[in-house]
C-alpha positions as semicolon CSV with decimal commas, in nm:
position;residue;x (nm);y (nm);z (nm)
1;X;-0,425;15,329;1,002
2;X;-0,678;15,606;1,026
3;X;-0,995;15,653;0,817
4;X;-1,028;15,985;0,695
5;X;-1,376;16,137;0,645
6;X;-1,405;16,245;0,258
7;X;-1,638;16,583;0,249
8;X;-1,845;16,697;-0,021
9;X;-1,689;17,016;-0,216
10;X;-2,012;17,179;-0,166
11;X;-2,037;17,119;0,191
12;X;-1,936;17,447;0,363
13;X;-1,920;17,523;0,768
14;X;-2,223;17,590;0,922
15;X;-2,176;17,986;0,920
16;X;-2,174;17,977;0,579
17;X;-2,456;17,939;0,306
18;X;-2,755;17,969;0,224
19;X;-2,954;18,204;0,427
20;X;-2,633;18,339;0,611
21;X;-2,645;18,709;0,626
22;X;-2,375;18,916;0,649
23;X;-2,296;19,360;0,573
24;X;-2,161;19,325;0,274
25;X;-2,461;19,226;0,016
26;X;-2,424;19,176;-0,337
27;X;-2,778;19,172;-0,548
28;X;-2,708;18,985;-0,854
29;X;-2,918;19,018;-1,156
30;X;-2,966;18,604;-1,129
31;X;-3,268;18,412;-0,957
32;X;-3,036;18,136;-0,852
33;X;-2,675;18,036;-0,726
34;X;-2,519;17,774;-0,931
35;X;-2,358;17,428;-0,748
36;X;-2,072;17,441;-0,937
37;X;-1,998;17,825;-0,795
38;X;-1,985;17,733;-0,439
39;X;-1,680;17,573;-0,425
40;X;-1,517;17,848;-0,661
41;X;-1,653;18,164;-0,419
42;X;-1,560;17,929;-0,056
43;X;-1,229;17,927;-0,180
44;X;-1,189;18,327;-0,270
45;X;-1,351;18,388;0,052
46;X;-1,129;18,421;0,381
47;X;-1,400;18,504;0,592
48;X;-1,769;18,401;0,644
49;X;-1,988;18,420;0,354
50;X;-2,353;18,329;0,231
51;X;-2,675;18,351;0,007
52;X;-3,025;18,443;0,004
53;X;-3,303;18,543;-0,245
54;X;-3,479;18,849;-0,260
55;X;-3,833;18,871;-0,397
56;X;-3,977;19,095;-0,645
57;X;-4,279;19,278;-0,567
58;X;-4,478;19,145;-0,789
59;X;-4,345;18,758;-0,679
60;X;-4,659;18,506;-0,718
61;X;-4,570;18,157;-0,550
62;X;-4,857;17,987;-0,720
63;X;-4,716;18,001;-1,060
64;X;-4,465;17,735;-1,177
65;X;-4,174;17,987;-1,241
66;X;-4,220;18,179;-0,907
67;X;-3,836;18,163;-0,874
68;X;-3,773;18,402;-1,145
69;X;-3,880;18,699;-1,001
70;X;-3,635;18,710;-0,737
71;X;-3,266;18,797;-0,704
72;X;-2,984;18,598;-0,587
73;X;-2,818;18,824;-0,300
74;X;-2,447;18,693;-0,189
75;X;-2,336;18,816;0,154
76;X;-2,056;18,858;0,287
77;X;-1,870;18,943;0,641
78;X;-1,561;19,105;0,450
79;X;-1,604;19,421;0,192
80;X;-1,263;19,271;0,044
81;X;-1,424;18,931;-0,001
82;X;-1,726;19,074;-0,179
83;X;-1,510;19,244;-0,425
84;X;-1,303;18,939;-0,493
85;X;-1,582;18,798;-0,593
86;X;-1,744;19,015;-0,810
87;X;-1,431;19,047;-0,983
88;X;-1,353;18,684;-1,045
89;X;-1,691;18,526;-1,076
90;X;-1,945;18,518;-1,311
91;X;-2,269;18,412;-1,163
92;X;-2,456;18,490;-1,478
């Protein structure tokens, strides 16, 4: 009998996550990505897809809530991807 390996829901291929980059960007009006959303956006997502954070100008590291003045940007390789997304998921 074979084992089978059992894989975290949030692990995801390695061209996908956080710092991929892809055309189609979405800036969100969030600082941060929740855990719970990967899962829900890998499966709406037929092609590659990713996130990074974009800082605000006025971003200073040295303060405890540095985090909050940047912007969640999702990324992905397919415009019809992006737009499933933004329909069905609320990242607020």
């Amino acid at each position: 009998m074979e084992a089978t390996l059992q894989t975290s829901e949030y692990e995801l291929p390695d061209d996908c996550g956080y710092n991929k980059l892809y055309r189609h960007n979405w800036i969100t009006p969030v600082y941060g990505l929740s855990m719970t959303l990967i899962p829900v956006i890998h499966d709406i997502c037929k092609k590659r897809w990713g996130w990074h954070f974009r800082p605000h100008k006025d971003i200073n590291y040295h303060k405890d809530n540095w985090y909050e003045k940047q912007n969640m940007v999702l990324s992905f390789e397919s415009k019809f991807d992006l737009i499933l997304v933004k329909l069905m998921v609320d990242v607020k």
